[in-house]
N, C-alpha and C positions, 0 to 999 in steps of 0.2 A: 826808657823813653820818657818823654816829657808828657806829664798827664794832661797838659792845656791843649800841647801839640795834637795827642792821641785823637780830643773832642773832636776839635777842628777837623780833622780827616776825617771822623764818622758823620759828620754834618756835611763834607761837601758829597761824600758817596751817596746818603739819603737825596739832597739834592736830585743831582743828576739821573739816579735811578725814576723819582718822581716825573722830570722833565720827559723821559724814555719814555712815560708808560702817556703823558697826555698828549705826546707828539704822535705814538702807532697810535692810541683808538681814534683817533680822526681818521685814521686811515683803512682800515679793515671791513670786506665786503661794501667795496666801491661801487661796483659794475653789477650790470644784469649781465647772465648770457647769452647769447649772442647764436642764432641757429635761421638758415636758409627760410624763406618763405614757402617754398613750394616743392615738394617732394613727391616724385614717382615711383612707383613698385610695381615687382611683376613676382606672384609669387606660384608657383608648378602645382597643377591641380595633384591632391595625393600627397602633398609636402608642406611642410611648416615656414622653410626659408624664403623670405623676403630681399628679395634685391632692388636697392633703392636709387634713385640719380635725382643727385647729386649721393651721395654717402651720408648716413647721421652724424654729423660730427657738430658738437658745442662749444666754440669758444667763449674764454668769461677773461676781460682787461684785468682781473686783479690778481691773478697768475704770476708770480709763480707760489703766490701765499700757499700757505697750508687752507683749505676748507673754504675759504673766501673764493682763491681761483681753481678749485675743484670743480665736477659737474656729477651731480649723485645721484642724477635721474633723468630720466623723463615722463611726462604723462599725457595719456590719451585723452583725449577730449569729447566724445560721440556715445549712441546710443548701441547697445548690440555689440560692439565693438568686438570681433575675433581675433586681435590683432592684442600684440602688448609689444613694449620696446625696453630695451634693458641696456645697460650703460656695460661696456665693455673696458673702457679704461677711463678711469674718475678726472687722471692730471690731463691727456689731451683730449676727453672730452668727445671719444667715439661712441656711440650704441648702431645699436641692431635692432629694428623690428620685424616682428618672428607671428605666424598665427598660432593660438592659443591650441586650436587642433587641423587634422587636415585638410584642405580644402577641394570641396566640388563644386566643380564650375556648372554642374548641372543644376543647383540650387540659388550661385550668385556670380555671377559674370564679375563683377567690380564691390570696390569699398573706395570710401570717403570719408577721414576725417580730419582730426587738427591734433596735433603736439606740439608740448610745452616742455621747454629745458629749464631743469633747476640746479642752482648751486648747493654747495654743502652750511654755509651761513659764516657762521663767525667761530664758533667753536663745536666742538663733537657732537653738542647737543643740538644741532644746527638752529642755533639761534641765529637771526637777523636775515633767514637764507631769501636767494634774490632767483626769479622767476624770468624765465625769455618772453619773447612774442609767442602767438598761436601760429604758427605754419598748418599751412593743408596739407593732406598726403594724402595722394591719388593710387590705389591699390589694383591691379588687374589680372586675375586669376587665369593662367594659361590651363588651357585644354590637353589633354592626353585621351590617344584614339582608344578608350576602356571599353567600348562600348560598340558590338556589331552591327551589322545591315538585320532589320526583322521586317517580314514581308506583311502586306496589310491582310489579306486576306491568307487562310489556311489552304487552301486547294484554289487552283481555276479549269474553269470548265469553259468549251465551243466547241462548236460545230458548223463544217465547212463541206461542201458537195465537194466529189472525187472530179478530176479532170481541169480544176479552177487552180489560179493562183492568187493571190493574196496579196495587197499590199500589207494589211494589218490583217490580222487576225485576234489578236486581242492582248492587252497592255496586262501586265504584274506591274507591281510596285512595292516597292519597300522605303524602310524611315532606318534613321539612325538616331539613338538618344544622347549621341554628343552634343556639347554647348558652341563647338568652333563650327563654322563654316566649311572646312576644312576635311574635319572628320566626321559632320553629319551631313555632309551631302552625298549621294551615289552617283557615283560616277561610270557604273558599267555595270552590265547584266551577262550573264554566262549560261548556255546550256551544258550542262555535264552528261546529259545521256548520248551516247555514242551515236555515231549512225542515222542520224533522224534528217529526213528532208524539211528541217523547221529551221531559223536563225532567230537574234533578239538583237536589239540595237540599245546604243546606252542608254533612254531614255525606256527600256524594259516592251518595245512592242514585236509582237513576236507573229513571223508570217513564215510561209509555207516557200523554200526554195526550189521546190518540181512539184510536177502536176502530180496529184497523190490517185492510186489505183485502189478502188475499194476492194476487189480482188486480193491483193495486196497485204492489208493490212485495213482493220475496220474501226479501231481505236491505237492511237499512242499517246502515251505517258512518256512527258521531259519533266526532267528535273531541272529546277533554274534553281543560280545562284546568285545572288548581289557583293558589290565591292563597293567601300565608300572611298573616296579620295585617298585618304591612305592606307589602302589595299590590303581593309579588311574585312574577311569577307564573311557573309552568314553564316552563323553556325547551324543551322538547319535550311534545307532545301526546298523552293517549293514544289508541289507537284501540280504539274499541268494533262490535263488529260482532252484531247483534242478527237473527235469523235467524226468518223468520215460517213458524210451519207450519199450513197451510190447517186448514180445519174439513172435514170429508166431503162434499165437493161432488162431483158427480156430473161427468162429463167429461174427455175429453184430457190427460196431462199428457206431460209430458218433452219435448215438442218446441221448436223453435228459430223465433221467425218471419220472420230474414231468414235466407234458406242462399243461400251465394255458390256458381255454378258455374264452374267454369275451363273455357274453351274449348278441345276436343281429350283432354279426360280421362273420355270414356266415360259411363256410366251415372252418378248419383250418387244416392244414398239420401236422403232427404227427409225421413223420421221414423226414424231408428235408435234413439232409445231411446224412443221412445211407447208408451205405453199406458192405458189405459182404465179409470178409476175408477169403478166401483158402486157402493160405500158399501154392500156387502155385500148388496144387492138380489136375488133371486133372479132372473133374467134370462132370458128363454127362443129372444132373436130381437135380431141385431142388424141392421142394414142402414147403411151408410156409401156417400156420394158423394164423392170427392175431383175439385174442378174446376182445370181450369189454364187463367186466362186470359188470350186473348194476341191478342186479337180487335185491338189495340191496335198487333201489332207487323206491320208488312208490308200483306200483302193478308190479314188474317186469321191468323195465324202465320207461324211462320220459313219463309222456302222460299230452297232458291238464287234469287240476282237476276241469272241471266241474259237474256237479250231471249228472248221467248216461245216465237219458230223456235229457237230453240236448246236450249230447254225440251222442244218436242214432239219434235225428234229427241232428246233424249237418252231418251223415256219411249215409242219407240219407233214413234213416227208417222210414216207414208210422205210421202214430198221430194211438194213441189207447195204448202206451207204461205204464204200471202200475212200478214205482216203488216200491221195497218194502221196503227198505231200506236206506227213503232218509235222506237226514241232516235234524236234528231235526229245526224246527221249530214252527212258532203259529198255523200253519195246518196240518203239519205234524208233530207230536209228540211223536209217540210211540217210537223211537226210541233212546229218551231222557235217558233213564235209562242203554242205553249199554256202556261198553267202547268201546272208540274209540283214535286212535293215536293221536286228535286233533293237526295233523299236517296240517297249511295251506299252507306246501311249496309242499306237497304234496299229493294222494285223502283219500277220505273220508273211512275211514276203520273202521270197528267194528269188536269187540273180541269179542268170546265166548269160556269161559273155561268150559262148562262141567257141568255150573246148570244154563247158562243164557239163555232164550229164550222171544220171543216177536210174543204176538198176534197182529195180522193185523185186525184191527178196518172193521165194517161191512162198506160196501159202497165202498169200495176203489178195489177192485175184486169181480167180480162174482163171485163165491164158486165156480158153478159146471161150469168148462171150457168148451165147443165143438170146439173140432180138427175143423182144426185144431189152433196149437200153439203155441209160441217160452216162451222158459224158457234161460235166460242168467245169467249169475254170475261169478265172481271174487272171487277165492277161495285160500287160502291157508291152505292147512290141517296140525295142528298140531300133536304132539303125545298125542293121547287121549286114549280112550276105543278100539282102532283098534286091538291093540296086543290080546288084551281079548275076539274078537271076538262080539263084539257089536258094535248093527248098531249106526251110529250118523245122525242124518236126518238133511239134511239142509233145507228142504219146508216141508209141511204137510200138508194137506187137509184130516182134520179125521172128527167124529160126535162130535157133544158138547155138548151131553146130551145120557143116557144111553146107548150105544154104543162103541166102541172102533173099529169102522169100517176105515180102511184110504183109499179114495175115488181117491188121488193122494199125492205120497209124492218124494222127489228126497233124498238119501242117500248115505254114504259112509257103506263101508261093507268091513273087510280085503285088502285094498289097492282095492277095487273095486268102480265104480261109478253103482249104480243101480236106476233104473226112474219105481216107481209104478204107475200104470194107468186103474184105475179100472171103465169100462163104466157104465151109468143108465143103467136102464133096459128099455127092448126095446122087441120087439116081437122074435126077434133071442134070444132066451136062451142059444146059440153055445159058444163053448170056443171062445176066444181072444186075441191074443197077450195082456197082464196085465205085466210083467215085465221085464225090458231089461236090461241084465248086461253089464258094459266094464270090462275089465281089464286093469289098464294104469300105470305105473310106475309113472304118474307125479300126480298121488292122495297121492301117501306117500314120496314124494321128498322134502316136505315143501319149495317148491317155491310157487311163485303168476303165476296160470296160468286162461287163461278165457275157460268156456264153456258153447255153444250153444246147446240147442236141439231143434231140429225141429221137432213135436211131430204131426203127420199126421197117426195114426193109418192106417194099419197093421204096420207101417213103423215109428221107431224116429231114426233121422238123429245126431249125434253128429260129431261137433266140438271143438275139442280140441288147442288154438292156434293156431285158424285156419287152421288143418289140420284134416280132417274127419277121423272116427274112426267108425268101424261097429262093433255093439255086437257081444259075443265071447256065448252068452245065451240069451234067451229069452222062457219062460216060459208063458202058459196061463193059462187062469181062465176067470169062467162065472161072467156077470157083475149082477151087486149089485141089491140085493133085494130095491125093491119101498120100499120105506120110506118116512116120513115126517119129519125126525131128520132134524134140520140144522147143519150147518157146522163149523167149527175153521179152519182158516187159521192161520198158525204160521212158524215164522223162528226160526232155531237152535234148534227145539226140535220137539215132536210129541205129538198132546193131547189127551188122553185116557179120553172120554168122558165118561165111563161107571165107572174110575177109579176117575176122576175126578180130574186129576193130570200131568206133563209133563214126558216123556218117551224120552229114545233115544237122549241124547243132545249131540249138536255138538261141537270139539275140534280143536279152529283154527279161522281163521280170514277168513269173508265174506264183498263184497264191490259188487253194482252195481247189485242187486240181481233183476231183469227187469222180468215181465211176458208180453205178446202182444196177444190177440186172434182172432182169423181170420183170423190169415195171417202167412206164414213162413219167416223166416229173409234171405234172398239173401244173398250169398258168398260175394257179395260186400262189403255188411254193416259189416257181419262178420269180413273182414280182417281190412275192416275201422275201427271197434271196438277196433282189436289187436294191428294194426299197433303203432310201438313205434315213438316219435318225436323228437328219439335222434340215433345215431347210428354213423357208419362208412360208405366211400363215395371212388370214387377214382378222385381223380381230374383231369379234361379233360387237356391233353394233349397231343393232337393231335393223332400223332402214335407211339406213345410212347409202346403202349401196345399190338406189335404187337411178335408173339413168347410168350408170356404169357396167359396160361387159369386163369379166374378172377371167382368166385364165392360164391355170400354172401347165407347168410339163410335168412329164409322169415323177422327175425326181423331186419337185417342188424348190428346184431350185432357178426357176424365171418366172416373173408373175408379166403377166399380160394384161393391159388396160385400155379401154377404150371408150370416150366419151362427150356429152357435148357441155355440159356445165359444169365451169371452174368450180363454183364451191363444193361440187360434190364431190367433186375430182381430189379437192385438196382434202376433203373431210375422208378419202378411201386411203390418199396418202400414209395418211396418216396413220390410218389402222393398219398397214406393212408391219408384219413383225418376224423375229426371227424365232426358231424353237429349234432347242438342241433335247431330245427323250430321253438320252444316256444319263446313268446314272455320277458316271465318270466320263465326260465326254471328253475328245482329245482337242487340249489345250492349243493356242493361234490363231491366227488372222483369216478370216474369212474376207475376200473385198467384195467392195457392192459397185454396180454400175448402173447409171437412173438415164435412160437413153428416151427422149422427148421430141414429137415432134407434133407440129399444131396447122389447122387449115383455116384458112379466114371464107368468108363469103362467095370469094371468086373459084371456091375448090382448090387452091395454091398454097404451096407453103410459102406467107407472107412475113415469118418470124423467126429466128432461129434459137432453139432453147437450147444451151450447153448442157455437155451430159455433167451428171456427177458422179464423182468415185469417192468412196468413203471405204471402210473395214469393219467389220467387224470382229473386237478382240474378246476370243474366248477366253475369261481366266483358268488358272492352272486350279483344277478342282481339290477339295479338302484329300488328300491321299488314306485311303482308311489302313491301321493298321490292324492283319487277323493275328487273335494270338491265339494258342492250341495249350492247355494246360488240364490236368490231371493226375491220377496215381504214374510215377515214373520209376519205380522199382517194386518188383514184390517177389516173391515165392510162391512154386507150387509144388504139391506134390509128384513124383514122378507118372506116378498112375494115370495123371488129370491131364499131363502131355498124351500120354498112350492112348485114353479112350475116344472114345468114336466123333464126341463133341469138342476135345481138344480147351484150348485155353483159353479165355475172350481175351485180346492184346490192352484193350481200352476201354475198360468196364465204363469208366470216368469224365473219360474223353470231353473236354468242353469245348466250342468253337467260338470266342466271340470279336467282335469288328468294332473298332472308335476309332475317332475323327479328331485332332484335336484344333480347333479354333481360336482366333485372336480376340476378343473382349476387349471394347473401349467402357470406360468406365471413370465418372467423375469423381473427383477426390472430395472429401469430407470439407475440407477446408474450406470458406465461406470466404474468407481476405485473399484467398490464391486459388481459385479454383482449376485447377487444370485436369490434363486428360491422362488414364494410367490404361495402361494395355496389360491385359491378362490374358490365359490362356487358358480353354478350357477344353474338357475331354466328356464326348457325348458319342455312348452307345446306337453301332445303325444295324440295319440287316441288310444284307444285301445276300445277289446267289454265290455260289459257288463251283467252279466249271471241274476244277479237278485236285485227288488227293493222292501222296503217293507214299506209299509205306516202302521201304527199305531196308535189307538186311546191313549190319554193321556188324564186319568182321568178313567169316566166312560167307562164301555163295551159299545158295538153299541148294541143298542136296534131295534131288526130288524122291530119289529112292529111301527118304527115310522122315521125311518131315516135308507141310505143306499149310499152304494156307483156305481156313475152311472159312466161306462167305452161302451165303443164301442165293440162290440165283433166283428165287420169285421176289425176294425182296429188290435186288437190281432193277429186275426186270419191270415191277411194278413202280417202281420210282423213274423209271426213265433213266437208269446206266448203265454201264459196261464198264467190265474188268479185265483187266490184259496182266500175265502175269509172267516173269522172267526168273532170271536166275539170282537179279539183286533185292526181288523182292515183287510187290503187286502195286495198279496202277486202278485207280474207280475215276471215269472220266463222267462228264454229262454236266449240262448246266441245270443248277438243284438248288434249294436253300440250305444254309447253314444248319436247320435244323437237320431236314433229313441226312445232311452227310453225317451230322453227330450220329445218328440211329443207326447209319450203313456203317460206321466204322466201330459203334461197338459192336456190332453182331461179329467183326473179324476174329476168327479165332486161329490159336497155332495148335499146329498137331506136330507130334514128333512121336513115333513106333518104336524107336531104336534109342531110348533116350539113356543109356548104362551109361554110354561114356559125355555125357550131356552136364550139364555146371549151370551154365548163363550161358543167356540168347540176348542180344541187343538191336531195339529196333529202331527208325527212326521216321517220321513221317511229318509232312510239308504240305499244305492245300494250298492253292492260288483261285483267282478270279481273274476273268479277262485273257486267259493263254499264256498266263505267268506274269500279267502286268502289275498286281499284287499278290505277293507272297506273303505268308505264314513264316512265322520262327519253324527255327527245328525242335520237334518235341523229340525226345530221344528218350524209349522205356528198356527199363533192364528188368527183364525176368531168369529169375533165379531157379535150379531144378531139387529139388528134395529128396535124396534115395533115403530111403529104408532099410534101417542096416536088418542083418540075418538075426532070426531068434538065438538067443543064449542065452546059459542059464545063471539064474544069479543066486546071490545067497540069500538067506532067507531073508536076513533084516533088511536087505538093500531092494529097493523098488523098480520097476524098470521103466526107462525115461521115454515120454513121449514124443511123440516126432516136433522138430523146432521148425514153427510154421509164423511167419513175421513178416505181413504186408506193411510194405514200409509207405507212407504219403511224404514228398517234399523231401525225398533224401538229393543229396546232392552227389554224382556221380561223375568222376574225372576220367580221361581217355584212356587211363586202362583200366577200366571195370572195377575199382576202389571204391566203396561209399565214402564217403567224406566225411557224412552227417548223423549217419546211425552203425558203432559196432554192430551192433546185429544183423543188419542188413546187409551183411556184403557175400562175398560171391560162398552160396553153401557146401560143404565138404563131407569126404562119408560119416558116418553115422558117430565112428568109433572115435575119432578127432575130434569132434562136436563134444562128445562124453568127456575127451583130458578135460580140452578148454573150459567149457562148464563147470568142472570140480575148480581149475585152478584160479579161475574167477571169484568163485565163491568164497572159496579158503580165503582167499586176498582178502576180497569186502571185509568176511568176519572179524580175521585178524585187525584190518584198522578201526569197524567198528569197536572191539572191544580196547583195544589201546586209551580211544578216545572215550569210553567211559571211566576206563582206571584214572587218566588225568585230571578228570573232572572230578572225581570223586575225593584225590590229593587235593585239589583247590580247596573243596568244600568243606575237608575236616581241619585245614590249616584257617579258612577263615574263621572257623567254629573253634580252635584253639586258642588265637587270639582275642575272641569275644570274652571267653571263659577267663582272662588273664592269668594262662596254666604255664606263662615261659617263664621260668624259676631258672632257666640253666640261661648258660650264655647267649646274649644276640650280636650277632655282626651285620655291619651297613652292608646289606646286598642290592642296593641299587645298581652297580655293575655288573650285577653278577647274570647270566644269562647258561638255562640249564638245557639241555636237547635231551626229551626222553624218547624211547625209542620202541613204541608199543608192543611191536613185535617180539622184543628181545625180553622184555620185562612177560610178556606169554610166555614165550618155550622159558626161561628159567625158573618161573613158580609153578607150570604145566607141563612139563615134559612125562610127566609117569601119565597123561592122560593124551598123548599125539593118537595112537591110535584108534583109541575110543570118538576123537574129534573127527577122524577121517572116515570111520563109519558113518560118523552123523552126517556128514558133507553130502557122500554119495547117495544117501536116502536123499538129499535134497534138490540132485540134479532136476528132477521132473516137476518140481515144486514151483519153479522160477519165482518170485519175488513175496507170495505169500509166505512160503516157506522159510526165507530167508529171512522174515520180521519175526518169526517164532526164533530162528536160532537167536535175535537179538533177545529176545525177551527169555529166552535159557540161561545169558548171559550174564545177563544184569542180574538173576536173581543169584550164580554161582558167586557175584562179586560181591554182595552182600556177606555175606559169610566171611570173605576172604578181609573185607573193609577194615573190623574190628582188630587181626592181628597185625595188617598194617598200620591200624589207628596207634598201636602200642607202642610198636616200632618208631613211629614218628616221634611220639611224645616223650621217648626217651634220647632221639638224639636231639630235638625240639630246632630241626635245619629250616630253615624259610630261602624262599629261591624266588627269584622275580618272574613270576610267570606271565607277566605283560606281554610277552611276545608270545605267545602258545594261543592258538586257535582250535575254539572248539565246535 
């Protein structure tokens, strides 16, 4: 090419490239950007995002350049500002503003301020960059219901007279801490408690929908709830408590109508804060009954539930008392076949509907009685044969063999009590008082009431709860043809000997059915009999009780009042208490009834007091449990059965009684203090009514063995002793001590005792007629013969007799000791002697086993010490060796078996002294022997892991 030409073209390209570059920079980053004046947001309380109207969007005229018609930002303009905005796309120039964190509209409702759009400039480094106007931005923070109804106050309280209605009664309120109108306004109130004659309206006031009875009800508690416009609702409730106060009713106030008693806590008060509303009457006479009934509980109220001989001695009636109806037991039995309430919280009662009746066994009553003589019993008459005019007999003394003669019977007859009494014959053939009627409301009342006769011919004296009662008839008749028939005695019917069948049966429940003869029962014993151990009391204070007449009935269960001024009247009230004596009184409801009536001025009743009925609830008493422990196996010689004094059964015998109790108790903890229940166990005394010892096994064989007791000691303690074929029975109510005393003195005898081993006995005490029992104590006594003399040789000694009282053996139902070989059931003389020897040979043998291995340890650890193993050792860590003591004896000791057996048999008689001498024989023979073992060892030099060998 032509070098001139060449120039020329690189001169025109210089040119024109120059012309390019001054014609764009006139032109680049022309324009500002270009963005709306005025902008709105709304941005969700809890949330960052901003929704804006118009949208951020920046247009810039010098677009579509690179950087020039770009938009690289924007910025805020204000102070505080929570808000940022960020460009989302540079060429067309959209952003977003966003708050910086989340917002609560509970701290700022709105924001306010101004943004600025910027371009990118001229070049990357934005040089020449061009700025918009300021725009406002109007920001407004939406609410979200975060936040519940809280009521202003914690509780509300009024008070409104009974019989009124309400418009208001009184206003709740509650707030909301939201920022919207919406969600902080309430818009409704709620009652959530069920049932209540109250409503609330949305503005929270709250009034009474029926007239309210303060009978009724004397406070209620509502729970309200609030809703705020968007139906959410408090999270706690308030409580309302609405308080009724009566209108002037005449009558009682301030008492309680269940009152609990605690068993063993004395008197208790029954109305302490009572008193007597008059509505301002002028009053001139008041008069109150307060009843307590308990007809419900027992035989008519609480009474101890011991057996009824037990009862009349303790209420001071002279010995000679027959019961006839006692609790079944192994002596007394007939009465096994009746129902009975078998309740032990309360006494012993038997039914009879109307075909049950019970012969009384010969022996146990004379048949033919001589006046005079007491007839007692506890009766409740049910609805039987009365309406139909048939007699029900509740005793009966007829013939029991061809005859249908009744010699003496007691009956009910059309609500009548009537007592036949038909004398022997006697040289007077004269009529005689033979039948005496009562007539008495409380025979068809079907209560439990008691009655007494006092049967003294011309004369029978009845008590009826304690209150005498004369016949309204009495009718005679000559007494009974001589006969030699004998007699049936029966309860609950009458036996037609001639018929051969029962007649006349009784409908209703008998208890405590007692005859006594030769003596009458004193009014004493009587009321003692009646008397209840539960009732109503007035409690001493002081002169309290003056201006008031006080009045109970004989059972103390109605109090009687009468007077002219109220505060005294309220101040006697009050001292009403109740007292239950029992130790263990029987548990339930007792109801009370407060009957009031009042006189004003004019002599008239101007007032009328309602009664009140309330309860009183006995609780169930601490239940005590007796336990009976002592020597329960031993041995005796056979001789010490034979002799005159025999064996004591329960040299040991202990009796003792605890209660165990609940214990509230605070906890240590100081940041959590709460309440811990424990339990705790506390020794009582109490009596003891009866105990009863038992053969196990065979029956007592009276021809050969029997039971020896003291009869001054009974006697002098106040018991009796009945005794059977399955063993002996000590009844009487006593302390725990003296039964312990009575029952060691019991001793066993047995005369015939060759073919005798073991006797097993067992014995059970109760309180209350069995309503607390005792464990079974059960003792095994063992018999020891005496073998015959023979002769022995000279070196051998002769063995003494094996005599081994055992304490705390434990013995299984067949006569096994569980707990001590030696104790178990003894054998003759000559058996005793194998066993013995082969006992001992045993022990020795293992003892000596167990020192030869010990003494192998000790010369191998002494070998090693010495470092004498010169010959071979091999790893015997697996190795495991069983020696075998016995076999390792009889093969270095066989030329000495018999000489060892000598030595055995000298040491039958020795028992365990002797048996520490053969060890110390033994250990000195091993000695000796150590050495030629030591030799033997050290020349085959074996070692054996004796890690598992126990010495």
């Amino acid at each position: 090419m032509n070098p001139v030409r060449c120039k020329l073209c690189a001169s025109i390209t210089c040119f024109l490239l120059s012309l390019f570059i001054v014609v764009s920079g006139g032109k680049v980053n022309k324009h500002k950007p270009w963005i709306e004046t005025t902008y709105h947001g709304i941005v969700t309380e809890n949330d960052i995002s901003v929704l804006l109207d118009p949208p951020l969007i920046a247009l810039d005229k010098d677009a579509p350049l690179r950087y020039a018609g770009e938009i690289c930002g924007f910025r805020i303009h204000g102070q505080n500002v929570p808000f940022e905005a960020v460009v989302v796309d540079k060429t067309t120039g959209e952003g977003v503003i966003r708050s910086k964190e989340k917002m609560d509209c509970e701290l700022q409702k709105e924001y306010t301020f101004t943004i600025q759009a910027y371009d990118c400039g001229e070049d990357p480094d934005g040089g020449n960059m061009k700025k918009s106007h300021k725009a406002n931005v109007h920001i407004q923070v939406n609410d979200i219901n975060e936040y519940a109804p809280v009521f202003k106050e914690k509780s509300y309280k009024a008070t409104i007279i009974e019989g009124k209605k309400y418009d208001s009664i009184l206003r709740v309120e509650a707030i909301d801490a939201d920022c919207s109108s919406q969600f902080s306004q309430i818009c409704s109130y709620e009652i959530v408690t069920p049932d209540v004659p109250f409503t609330v309206d949305k503005d929270g006031y709250i009034k009474n929908s029926e007239k309210i009875n303060y009978s009724k009800d004397r406070q209620y508690k509502l729970a309200v709830t609030a809703y705020d416009c968007g139906k959410k609702r408090s999270t706690q409730d308030v409580l309302v408590k609405i308080n009724i106060k009566p209108s002037c009713k005449p009558g009682w106030q301030g008492w309680s109508k269940r009152i609990e008693y605690e068993p063993g806590t004395g008197s208790l008060a029954l109305f302490p804060a009572m008193h007597l509303e008059t509505c301002d009457e002028p009053i001139t006479s008041i008069q109150t009954t307060v009843e307590l009934e308990t007809s419900h509980i027992g035989k008519g109220c609480d009474r101890d539930t011991y057996s009824e001989k037990s009862l009349h001695k303790l209420c001071g009636a002279a010995s000679g008392t027959i019961d006839l109806l006692p609790s079944p037991s192994s002596s007394t039995n007939w009465t096994v076949g009746l129902p009975s309430d078998n309740g032990r919280d309360s006494d012993q009662v038997f039914e009879f509907n109307g075909t049950q009746a019970v012969k009384i066994p010969e022996g146990v009553l004379t048949t033919n009685l001589k006046e005079p003589f007491t007839i007692s019993v506890w009766m409740r008459h049910g609805p039987g044969s009365t309406i139909h005019g048939n007699k029900e007999t509740i005793l009966c003394n007829s013939d029991k063999t061809d005859m249908n003669r009744h010699h003496y019977s007691l009956y009910v007859h059309n609500c009548r009590l009537v007592f036949l009494f038909r004398q022997n014959p006697s040289e007077n053939e004269n009529f005689h008082p033979a039948e005496f009627h009562w007539k008495l409301d409380q025979v068809c009342d079907k209560e439990w009431h008691h009655y007494v006769l006092n049967v003294d011919i011309p004369t029978v004296a009845l008590y009826v709860d304690g209150v005498s009662y004369d016949p309204f008839l009495v009718t005679e008749d000559y007494p009974l043809h001589h006969s030699k028939i004998e007699t049936q005695l029966v309860v609950g019917a009458c036996w037609q000997g001639g018929e051969f069948r029962m007649t006349q049966f009784f409908f209703g429940n008998l208890a405590g059915l007692m005859i006594r003869a030769g003596k009458l029962e004193s009014k004493k014993v009587i009321d003692c009999l009646y008397t209840c151990k539960e009732g109503l009391d007035l409690l001493d204070s002081g002169n309290s009780y003056e201006g008031v007449m006080v009045h109970f009935n004989p059972t103390q269960s109605v109090l009687s009042m009468e007077g002219d001024d109220i505060e005294s009247f309220d101040k006697n009230m009050q001292h009403v208490s109740y007292l239950n004596s029992r130790q263990f009184p029987t548990p339930g409801i007792r109801r009370l009834k407060i009957s009031t009536t009042v006189k004003c001025f004019n002599e008239e009743t101007c007032i009328t007091i309602p009664d009140v009925e309330g309860y009183v609830m006995v609780l169930q008493p601490d239940e005590p449990k007796i336990s009976l422990s002592g020597i329960d196996h031993f041995a005796r010689a056979a001789s010490e059965f034979e002799s005159n004094e025999g064996v004591p059964l329960f040299p040991e015998l202990k009796i003792v009684s605890t209660i165990t109790r609940e214990v509230e108790s605070e906890a240590e903890d100081e940041d959590e203090p709460t309440v811990q229940e424990s339990m705790i166990s506390e020794e009582i005394m109490h009596n003891l009514d009866m105990c009863e010892v038992s053969v196990l096994g065979d029956e007592f064989n009276a021809e050969q063995e029997s039971f020896e007791v003291d009869p001054s000691q009974l006697q002098q303690r106040g018991m009796e002793m009945s005794n059977s074929s399955t063993g002996l029975t000590v009844t009487g109510v006593n302390t725990m001590a003296n039964y312990e005393e009575m029952l060691h003195s019991i001793r066993y005898r047995n005369w015939n005792s060759e073919s005798l081993f073991e006797r097993k006995f067992k014995i059970i005490c109760s309180e209350l007629n069995g309503r607390y029992a005792s464990n079974e104590f059960k003792v095994e006594v063992n018999v020891i013969h005496t073998a015959n003399p023979v002769e022995y040789p000279n070196h051998l000694l002769a063995q003494p007799e094996f005599v081994r009282p055992v304490q705390h053996a434990s013995v299984d139902l067949s006569g096994h000791n569980l707990a001590n070989p030696h104790s178990s059931s003894v054998v003759p003389s000559a058996a005793t002697v194998v066993i013995v020897v082969c006992v001992s040979f045993l022990v020795f043998m293992i003892i000596l086993g167990i020192f030869r291995i010990r003494a192998a340890h000790q010369r191998t650890m002494r070998d090693q010490e010495n470092g004498k193993e010169n010959e071979m050792d091999w790893d015997d860590s697996a190795l495991t060796i069983t020696v075998n003591p016995m076999e390792t004896y009889e093969d270095q000791h066989s030329s000495e078996d018999e000489e060892e057996e000598e030595e055995e048999e000298s040491e039958e008689g020795d028992e365990e002294d002797d048996i520490t001498s053969a060890e110390s024989e033994s250990s000195e023979e091993e000695e000796g022997e150590q050495e030629d073992q030591q030799n033997v060892n050290r020349q085959q030099q074996l070692e054996w892991d004796d890690s598992t060998l126990t010495y």
